[in-house]
C-alpha positions in Angstrom: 18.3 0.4 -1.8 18.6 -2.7 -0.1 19.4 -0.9 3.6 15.9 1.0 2.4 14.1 -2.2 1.4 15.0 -3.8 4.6 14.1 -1.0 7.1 10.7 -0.1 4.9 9.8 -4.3 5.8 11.3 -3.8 9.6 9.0 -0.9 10.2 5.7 -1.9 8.6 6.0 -5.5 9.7 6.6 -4.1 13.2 3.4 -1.8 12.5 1.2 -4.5 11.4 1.9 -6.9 13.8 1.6 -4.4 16.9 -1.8 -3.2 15.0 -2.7 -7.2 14.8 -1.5 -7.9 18.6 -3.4 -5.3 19.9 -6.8 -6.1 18.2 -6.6 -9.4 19.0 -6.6 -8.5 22.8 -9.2 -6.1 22.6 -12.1 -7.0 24.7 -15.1 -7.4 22.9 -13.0 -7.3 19.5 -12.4 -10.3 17.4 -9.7 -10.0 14.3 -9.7 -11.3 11.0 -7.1 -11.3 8.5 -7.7 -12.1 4.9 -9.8 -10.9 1.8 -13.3 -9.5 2.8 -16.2 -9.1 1.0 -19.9 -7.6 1.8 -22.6 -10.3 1.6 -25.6 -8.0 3.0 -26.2 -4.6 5.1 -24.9 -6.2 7.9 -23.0 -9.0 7.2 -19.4 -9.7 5.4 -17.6 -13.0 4.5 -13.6 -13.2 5.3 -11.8 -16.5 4.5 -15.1 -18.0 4.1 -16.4 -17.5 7.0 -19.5 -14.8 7.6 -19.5 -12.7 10.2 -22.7 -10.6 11.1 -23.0 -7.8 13.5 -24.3 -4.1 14.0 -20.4 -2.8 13.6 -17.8 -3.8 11.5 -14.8 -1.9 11.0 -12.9 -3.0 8.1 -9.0 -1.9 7.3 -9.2 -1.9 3.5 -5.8 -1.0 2.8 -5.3 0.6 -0.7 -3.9 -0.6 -3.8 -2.4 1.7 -6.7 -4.6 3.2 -9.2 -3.1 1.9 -12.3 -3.9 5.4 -15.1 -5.2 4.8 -18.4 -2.4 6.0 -20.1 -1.9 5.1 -23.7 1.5 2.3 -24.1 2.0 2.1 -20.2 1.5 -1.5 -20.0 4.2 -2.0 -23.0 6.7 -0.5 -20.8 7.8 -1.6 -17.4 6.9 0.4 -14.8 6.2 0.5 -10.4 3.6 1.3 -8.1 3.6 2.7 -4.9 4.2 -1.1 -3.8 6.2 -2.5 -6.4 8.8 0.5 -5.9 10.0 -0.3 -2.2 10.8 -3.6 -3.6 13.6 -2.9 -5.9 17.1 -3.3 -5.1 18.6 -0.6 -7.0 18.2 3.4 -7.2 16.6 4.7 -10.9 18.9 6.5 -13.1 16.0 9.3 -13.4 12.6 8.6 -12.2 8.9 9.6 -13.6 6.6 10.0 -10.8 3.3 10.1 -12.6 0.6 12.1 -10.0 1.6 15.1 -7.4 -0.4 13.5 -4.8 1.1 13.5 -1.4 2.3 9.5 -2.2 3.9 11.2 -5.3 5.8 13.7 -3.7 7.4 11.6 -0.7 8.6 8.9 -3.4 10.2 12.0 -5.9 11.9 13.4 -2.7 12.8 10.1 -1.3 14.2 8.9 -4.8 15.7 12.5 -4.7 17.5 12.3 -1.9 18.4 8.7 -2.7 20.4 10.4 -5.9 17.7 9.6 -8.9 17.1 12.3 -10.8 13.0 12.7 -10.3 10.4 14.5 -13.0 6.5 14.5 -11.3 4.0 14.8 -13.8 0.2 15.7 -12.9 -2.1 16.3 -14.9 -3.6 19.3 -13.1 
């Protein structure tokens, strides 16, 4: 898990700084990195700092989706985040949604030698 943990950090750092690079060069194209938030129909504030135009293209990212499930917060438990950080494979994994994100962790895990059960509620 730590080889996994290392090459998962190689490759998105890689990603996100070529992404970053590239943008940055862009003609006509200025980047900002940080938290943003919309302040009117055509203007947002990152780090402070309002920027107004006709376009904005903003790279929201995603976070988990934490369900409302009764006792989950008693218990310890990963996100789609959280889980590339551990150092160690699971015993037996519980993979809670068949999304696509769902699936690749329950194969990867699989593969990995955890034993996987996916629930969904569907």
């Amino acid at each position: 898990m730590k080889q996994v943990r290392a090459r998962k950090h190689r490759i998105s750092g890689g990603s996100r700084q070529g992404v970053e690079k590239a943008l940055a060069k862009a003609p006509n194209c200025s980047f900002h990195l940080g938290h943003c938030s919309f302040v009117s129909s055509d203007s947002v504030e990152v780090g402070g700092e309002v920027l107004t135009g006709p376009r904005r293209f903003i790279n929201v990212g995603a976070r988990a989706a934490i369900p409302k499930i009764s006792g989950l917060h008693s218990v310890p438990y990963f996100t789609k985040s959280s889980i590339l950080e551990i150092d160690f494979c699971p015993k037996h994994l519980i993979v809670v949604g068949g999304s696509y994100v769902g699936l690749e962790f329950g194969q990867m895990f699989r593969r990995l030698g955890s034993e996987v059960s996916i629930i969904e509620r569907s």
